[in-house]
C-alpha positions as CSV (number, residue, x, y, z in Angstrom):
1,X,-29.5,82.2,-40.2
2,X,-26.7,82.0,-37.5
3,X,-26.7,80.1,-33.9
4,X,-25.9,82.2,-31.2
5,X,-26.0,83.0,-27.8
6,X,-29.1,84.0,-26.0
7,X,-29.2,85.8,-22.3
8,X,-31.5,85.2,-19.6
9,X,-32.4,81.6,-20.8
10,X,-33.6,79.6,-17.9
11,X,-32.2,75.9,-19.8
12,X,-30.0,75.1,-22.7
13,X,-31.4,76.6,-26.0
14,X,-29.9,76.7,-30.1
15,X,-31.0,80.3,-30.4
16,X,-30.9,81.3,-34.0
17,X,-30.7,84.8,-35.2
18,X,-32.6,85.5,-38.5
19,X,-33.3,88.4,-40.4
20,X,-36.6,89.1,-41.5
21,X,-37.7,92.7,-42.7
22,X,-33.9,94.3,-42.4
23,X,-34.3,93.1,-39.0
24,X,-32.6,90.8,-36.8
25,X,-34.3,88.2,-34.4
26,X,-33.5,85.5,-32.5
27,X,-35.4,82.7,-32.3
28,X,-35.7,79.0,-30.4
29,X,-35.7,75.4,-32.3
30,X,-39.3,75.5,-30.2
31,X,-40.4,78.6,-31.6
32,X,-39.4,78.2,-35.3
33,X,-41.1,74.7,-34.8
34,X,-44.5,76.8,-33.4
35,X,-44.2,78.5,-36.6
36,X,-44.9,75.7,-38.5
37,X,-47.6,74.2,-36.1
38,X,-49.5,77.8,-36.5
39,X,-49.1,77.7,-40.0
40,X,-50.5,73.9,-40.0
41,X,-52.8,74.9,-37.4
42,X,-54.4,77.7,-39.9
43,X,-54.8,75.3,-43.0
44,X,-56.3,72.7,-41.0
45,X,-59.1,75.2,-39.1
46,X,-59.4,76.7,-43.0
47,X,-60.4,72.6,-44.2
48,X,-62.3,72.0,-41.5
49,X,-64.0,75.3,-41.3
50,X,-63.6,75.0,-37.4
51,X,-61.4,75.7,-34.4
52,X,-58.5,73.2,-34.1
53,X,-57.3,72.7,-30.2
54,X,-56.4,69.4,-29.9
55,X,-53.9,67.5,-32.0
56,X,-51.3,64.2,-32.4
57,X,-48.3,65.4,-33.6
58,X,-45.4,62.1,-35.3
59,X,-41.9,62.9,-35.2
60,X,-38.8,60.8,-36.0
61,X,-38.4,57.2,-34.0
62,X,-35.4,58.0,-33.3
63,X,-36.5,61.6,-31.7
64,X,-34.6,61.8,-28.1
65,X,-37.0,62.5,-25.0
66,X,-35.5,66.4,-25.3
67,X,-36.5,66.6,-29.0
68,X,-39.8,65.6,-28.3
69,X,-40.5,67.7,-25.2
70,X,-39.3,70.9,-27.7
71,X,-42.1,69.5,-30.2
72,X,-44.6,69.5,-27.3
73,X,-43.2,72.9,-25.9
74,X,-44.0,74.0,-29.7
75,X,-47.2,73.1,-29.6
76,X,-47.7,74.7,-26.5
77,X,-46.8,77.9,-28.1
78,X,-49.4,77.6,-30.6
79,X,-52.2,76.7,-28.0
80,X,-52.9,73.3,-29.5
81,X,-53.6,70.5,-27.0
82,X,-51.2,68.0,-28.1
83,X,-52.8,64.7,-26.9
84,X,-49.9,62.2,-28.3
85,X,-46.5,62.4,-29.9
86,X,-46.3,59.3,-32.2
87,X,-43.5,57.6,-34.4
88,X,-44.4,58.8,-38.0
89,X,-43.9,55.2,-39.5
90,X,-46.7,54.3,-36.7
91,X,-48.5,57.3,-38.6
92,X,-48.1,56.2,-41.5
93,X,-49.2,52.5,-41.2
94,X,-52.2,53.8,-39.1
95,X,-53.5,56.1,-42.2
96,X,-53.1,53.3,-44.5
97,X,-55.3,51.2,-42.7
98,X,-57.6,53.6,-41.8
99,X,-58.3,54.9,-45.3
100,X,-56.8,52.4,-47.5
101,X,-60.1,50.3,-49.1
102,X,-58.7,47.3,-51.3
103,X,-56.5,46.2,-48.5
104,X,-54.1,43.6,-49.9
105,X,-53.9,39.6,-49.8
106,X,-53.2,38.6,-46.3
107,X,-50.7,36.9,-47.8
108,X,-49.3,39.9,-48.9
109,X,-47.4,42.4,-46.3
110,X,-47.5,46.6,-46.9
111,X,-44.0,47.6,-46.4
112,X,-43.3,51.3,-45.4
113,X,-40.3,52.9,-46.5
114,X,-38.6,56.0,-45.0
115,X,-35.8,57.4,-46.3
116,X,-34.0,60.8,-44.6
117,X,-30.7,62.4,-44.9
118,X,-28.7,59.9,-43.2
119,X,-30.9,57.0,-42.3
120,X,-33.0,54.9,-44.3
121,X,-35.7,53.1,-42.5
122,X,-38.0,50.0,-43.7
123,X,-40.7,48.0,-41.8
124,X,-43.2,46.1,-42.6
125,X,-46.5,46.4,-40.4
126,X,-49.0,43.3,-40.6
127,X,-52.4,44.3,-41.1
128,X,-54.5,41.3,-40.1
Protein backbone atom coordinates (compact mmCIF):
# COMPACT_ATOMS: atom_id res chain seq x y z
CA UNK A 1 0.00 0.00 0.00
CA UNK A 2 0.91 3.77 -0.47
CA UNK A 3 -0.69 7.09 1.09
CA UNK A 4 -1.75 9.45 -1.35
CA UNK A 5 -3.68 12.19 -2.37
CA UNK A 6 -7.37 11.92 -2.93
CA UNK A 7 -9.61 14.69 -4.92
CA UNK A 8 -12.92 15.98 -4.18
CA UNK A 9 -12.59 15.06 -0.34
CA UNK A 10 -14.94 17.23 1.63
CA UNK A 11 -12.34 16.88 5.13
CA UNK A 12 -8.81 15.68 5.75
CA UNK A 13 -8.43 11.95 4.78
CA UNK A 14 -5.10 9.24 4.68
CA UNK A 15 -6.20 7.88 1.42
CA UNK A 16 -4.34 4.74 0.70
CA UNK A 17 -4.01 3.21 -2.64
CA UNK A 18 -3.98 -0.65 -2.79
CA UNK A 19 -3.84 -3.12 -5.38
CA UNK A 20 -6.12 -5.75 -5.39
CA UNK A 21 -6.80 -7.99 -8.58
CA UNK A 22 -4.03 -6.02 -10.89
CA UNK A 23 -6.01 -3.13 -9.84
CA UNK A 24 -5.43 -0.03 -8.13
CA UNK A 25 -7.86 1.55 -5.40
CA UNK A 26 -7.82 3.99 -3.06
CA UNK A 27 -9.25 3.63 -0.03
CA UNK A 28 -9.99 5.70 3.55
CA UNK A 29 -8.68 4.66 7.18
CA UNK A 30 -12.80 4.55 7.65
CA UNK A 31 -13.35 2.32 4.93
CA UNK A 32 -10.47 -0.18 5.35
CA UNK A 33 -11.74 -0.07 9.03
CA UNK A 34 -15.59 -0.96 7.57
CA UNK A 35 -13.83 -3.82 6.07
CA UNK A 36 -13.15 -5.29 9.07
CA UNK A 37 -16.51 -4.42 10.84
CA UNK A 38 -18.29 -6.26 7.67
CA UNK A 39 -16.11 -9.01 8.06
CA UNK A 40 -16.88 -9.17 12.00
CA UNK A 41 -20.30 -8.24 11.29
CA UNK A 42 -20.65 -11.68 8.99
CA UNK A 43 -19.02 -14.09 11.64
CA UNK A 44 -21.09 -12.73 14.32
CA UNK A 45 -24.72 -12.96 12.25
CA UNK A 46 -23.04 -16.60 11.11
CA UNK A 47 -22.80 -17.56 15.41
CA UNK A 48 -25.73 -16.04 16.17
CA UNK A 49 -27.65 -17.30 13.19
CA UNK A 50 -29.36 -13.75 13.10
CA UNK A 51 -29.20 -10.20 11.85
CA UNK A 52 -26.57 -8.13 13.69
CA UNK A 53 -27.60 -4.09 13.68
CA UNK A 54 -26.64 -2.84 16.77
CA UNK A 55 -23.20 -3.04 18.31
CA UNK A 56 -20.41 -1.59 21.06
CA UNK A 57 -17.31 -1.26 19.41
CA UNK A 58 -13.65 -0.68 22.27
CA UNK A 59 -10.87 1.06 20.84
CA UNK A 60 -7.59 2.25 22.39
CA UNK A 61 -7.90 4.77 25.65
CA UNK A 62 -5.78 6.74 24.28
CA UNK A 63 -7.97 7.01 20.83
CA UNK A 64 -8.32 10.94 20.00
CA UNK A 65 -12.06 12.25 19.59
CA UNK A 66 -11.03 12.14 15.46
CA UNK A 67 -10.00 8.49 15.72
CA UNK A 68 -13.03 7.52 17.29
CA UNK A 69 -15.46 9.46 15.14
CA UNK A 70 -13.53 7.45 11.95
CA UNK A 71 -14.39 4.10 13.98
CA UNK A 72 -18.04 5.35 14.27
CA UNK A 73 -17.94 6.65 10.58
CA UNK A 74 -16.84 2.86 9.94
CA UNK A 75 -19.41 1.47 11.40
CA UNK A 76 -21.65 3.58 9.69
CA UNK A 77 -20.45 2.17 6.52
CA UNK A 78 -21.33 -1.21 7.50
CA UNK A 79 -24.89 -0.33 8.68
CA UNK A 80 -24.36 -1.36 12.22
CA UNK A 81 -25.95 0.85 14.86
CA UNK A 82 -23.02 1.57 17.03
CA UNK A 83 -24.58 2.23 20.42
CA UNK A 84 -21.16 2.93 22.43
CA UNK A 85 -17.48 3.29 21.74
CA UNK A 86 -15.74 1.93 24.99
CA UNK A 87 -12.00 1.79 26.21
CA UNK A 88 -10.97 -1.86 25.51
CA UNK A 89 -9.37 -2.39 29.12
CA UNK A 90 -13.14 -1.25 30.26
CA UNK A 91 -13.92 -4.24 27.78
CA UNK A 92 -11.94 -6.33 28.97
CA UNK A 93 -12.60 -5.99 32.83
CA UNK A 94 -16.37 -6.03 31.96
CA UNK A 95 -16.10 -9.67 30.13
CA UNK A 96 -14.22 -10.98 33.00
CA UNK A 97 -16.78 -10.18 35.31
CA UNK A 98 -19.44 -10.98 33.37
CA UNK A 99 -18.37 -14.52 32.43
CA UNK A 100 -15.68 -15.18 34.77
CA UNK A 101 -17.36 -17.94 37.57
CA UNK A 102 -14.72 -18.57 40.45
CA UNK A 103 -14.17 -14.98 40.86
CA UNK A 104 -11.06 -14.48 43.14
CA UNK A 105 -10.51 -13.62 46.94
CA UNK A 106 -11.64 -10.17 47.55
CA UNK A 107 -8.57 -9.88 48.85
CA UNK A 108 -7.15 -10.60 45.77
CA UNK A 109 -7.18 -7.80 42.81
CA UNK A 110 -7.45 -9.08 38.74
CA UNK A 111 -4.94 -7.04 37.04
CA UNK A 112 -5.27 -6.43 33.27
CA UNK A 113 -2.35 -6.06 31.19
CA UNK A 114 -2.03 -4.47 27.73
CA UNK A 115 0.76 -4.31 25.93
CA UNK A 116 1.03 -2.52 22.10
CA UNK A 117 3.76 -1.35 19.95
CA UNK A 118 4.86 1.45 21.94
CA UNK A 119 2.85 1.63 25.10
CA UNK A 120 2.41 -0.87 27.78
CA UNK A 121 -0.65 -0.41 29.83
CA UNK A 122 -1.59 -2.12 33.42
CA UNK A 123 -4.63 -1.49 35.70
CA UNK A 124 -6.08 -3.13 38.08
CA UNK A 125 -10.02 -2.95 38.25
CA UNK A 126 -11.67 -4.02 41.72
CA UNK A 127 -14.40 -6.29 41.42
CA UNK A 128 -16.35 -6.00 44.70
Amino acid sequence: YATTQRTGDTKLVIPFLVMYMDEEHIFSVEQISAMLLTKLKETAESNLKKPVTDCVISVPSFFTDAERRSVLDAAQIVGLNCLRLMNDMTAVALNYGIYKQDLPAPEEKPRICEVYSTTTIIQVKWMD
